[in-house]
Structure formats: C-alpha cells, structure tokens
C-alpha positions in Angstrom: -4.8 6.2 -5.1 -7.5 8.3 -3.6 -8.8 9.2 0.4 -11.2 11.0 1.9 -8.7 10.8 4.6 -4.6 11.2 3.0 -3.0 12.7 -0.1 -0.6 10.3 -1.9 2.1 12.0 -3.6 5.3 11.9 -5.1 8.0 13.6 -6.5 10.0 12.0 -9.3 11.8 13.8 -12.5 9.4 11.9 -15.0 6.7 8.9 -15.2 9.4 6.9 -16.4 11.6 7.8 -13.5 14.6 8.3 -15.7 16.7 10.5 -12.9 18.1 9.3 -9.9 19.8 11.6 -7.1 22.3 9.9 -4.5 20.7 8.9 -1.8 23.1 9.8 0.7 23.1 13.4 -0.1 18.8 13.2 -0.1 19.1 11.8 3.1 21.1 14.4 4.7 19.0 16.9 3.4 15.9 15.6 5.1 17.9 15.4 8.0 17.9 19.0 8.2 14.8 19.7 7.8 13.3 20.4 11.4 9.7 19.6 11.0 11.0 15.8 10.0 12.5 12.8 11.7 13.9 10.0 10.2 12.5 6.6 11.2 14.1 3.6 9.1 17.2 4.0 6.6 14.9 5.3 4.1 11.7 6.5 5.8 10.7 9.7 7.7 7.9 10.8 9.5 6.7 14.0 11.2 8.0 15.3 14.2 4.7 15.3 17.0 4.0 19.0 16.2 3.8 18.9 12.8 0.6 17.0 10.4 1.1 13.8 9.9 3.4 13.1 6.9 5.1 10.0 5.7 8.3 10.1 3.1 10.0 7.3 1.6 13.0 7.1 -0.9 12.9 4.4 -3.4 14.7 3.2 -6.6 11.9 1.3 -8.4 11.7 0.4 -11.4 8.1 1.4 -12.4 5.5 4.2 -11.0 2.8 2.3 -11.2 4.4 -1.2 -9.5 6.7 -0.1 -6.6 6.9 -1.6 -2.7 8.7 -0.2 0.1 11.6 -2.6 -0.5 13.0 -1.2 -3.5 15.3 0.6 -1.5 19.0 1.6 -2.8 21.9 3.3 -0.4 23.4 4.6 -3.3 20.3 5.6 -5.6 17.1 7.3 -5.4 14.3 7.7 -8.6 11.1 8.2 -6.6 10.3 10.0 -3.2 7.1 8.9 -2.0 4.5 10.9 -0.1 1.7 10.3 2.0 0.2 13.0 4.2 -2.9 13.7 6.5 -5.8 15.8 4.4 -7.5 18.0 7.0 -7.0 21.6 7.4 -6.1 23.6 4.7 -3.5 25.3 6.6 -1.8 21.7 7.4 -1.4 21.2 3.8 0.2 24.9 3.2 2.8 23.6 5.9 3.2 20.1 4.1 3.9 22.1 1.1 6.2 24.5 2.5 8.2 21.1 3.7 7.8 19.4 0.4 8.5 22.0 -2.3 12.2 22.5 -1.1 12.4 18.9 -1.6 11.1 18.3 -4.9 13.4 21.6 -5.7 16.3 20.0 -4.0 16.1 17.0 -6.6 14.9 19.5 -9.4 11.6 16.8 -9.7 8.2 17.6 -9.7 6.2 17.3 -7.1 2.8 15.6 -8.1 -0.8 14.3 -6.5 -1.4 10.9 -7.6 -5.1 11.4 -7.8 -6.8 14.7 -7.1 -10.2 15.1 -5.6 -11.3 16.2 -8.7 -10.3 12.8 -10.0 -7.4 14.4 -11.8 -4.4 12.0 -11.7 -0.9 12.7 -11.9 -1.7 15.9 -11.1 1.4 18.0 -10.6 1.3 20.4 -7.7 4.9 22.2 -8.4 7.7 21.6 -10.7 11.2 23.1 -11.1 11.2 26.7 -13.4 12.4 25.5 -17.0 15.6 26.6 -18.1 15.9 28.7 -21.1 
C-alpha cells in the first residue's frame, strides 16, 4: 500500500511467513522499549513525544490477506508497521525503534511499497550467517 502521508511496513522472516517467534517474549520486548506504549493485547502505539507509529503482531496466514484479528497469544509470523512520513529525521528515529525489532526476531524489516514504486522493498535484514 502506498501514501503520500504513512509508510506501511513489516517485518516477517519470509513472504511465506514460514517463522513464528512467541509472542509473549515479543511482547515483553516492546514493553521495554521507551519510545513505545502498548495499547491492546497486540497493538502499540507511540508515546506523545515520539512520530507517530503503529505496531501490530499477527499470526496470519498470508502477506497479502491478513486483518487485525488474526491475533495468536502464543504465536507471532508477521509484525505490522505503520508510521507517519514527514521529516526525515522522524523516520531515522522510527528506524532506530524498528531495526532492534526486526533484529530481535532475526526478520527483515521491509516497505511494502516504496515511493519509487518498489514493493517489498526491504529496508534492513539480519547479517547472513556463514
């Protein structure tokens, strides 16, 4: 999905979502993050000083067909994203929230549609082991 106005992003192992983390340990990792809140079982937002950013954990069953009720307590497969796009130097501290995520799970973290019209654009993925 594109916007003038929001990135949409996620971070998942692979298209075919074939890794899942445990939720409950994802959850308390967020949870110690300082520049986020959490807001629902599986949602959280921004705290007021920080750009606007939206997270939700889901176990879907397909990138491409998901909603925000394909929840799971015990499983997650796909860590959704969406976040204001404005300054540049609100999406540096977006990043600097989001990369320890994505390297948390060992996903990729990717931009579902680039302004360039790139999709599945990945914006940082785990080093590859040797």
């Amino acid at each position: 999905m594109w916007s003038d106005r929001y990135y949409y992003l996620n971070i998942y192992y692979d298209k075919q979502l074939n890794a899942e983390v445990s939720t409950a340990r994802l959850i308390t990792f967020l949870q110690s993050i300082p520049q986020l809140m959490q807001y629902g079982e599986f949602k959280f937002s921004n705290i007021e000083s920080f750009p606007f950013i939206r997270i939700l954990l889901l176990r879907a069953k397909s990138l491409s067909y998901w909603s925000d009720s394909d929840v799971d307590s015990n499983l997650t497969n796909l860590i959704t994203i969406v976040c204001t796009k404005g300054k540049k130097e609100d999406f540096t501290k977006i990043m600097d929230v989001l990369i320890p995520i994505a390297s948390f799970v060992n996903w990729q973290l990717v931009d579902e549609l680039t302004d360039d019209e790139i999709e599945d654009f990945v914006l940082w993925s785990p080093p590859k082991k040797l």
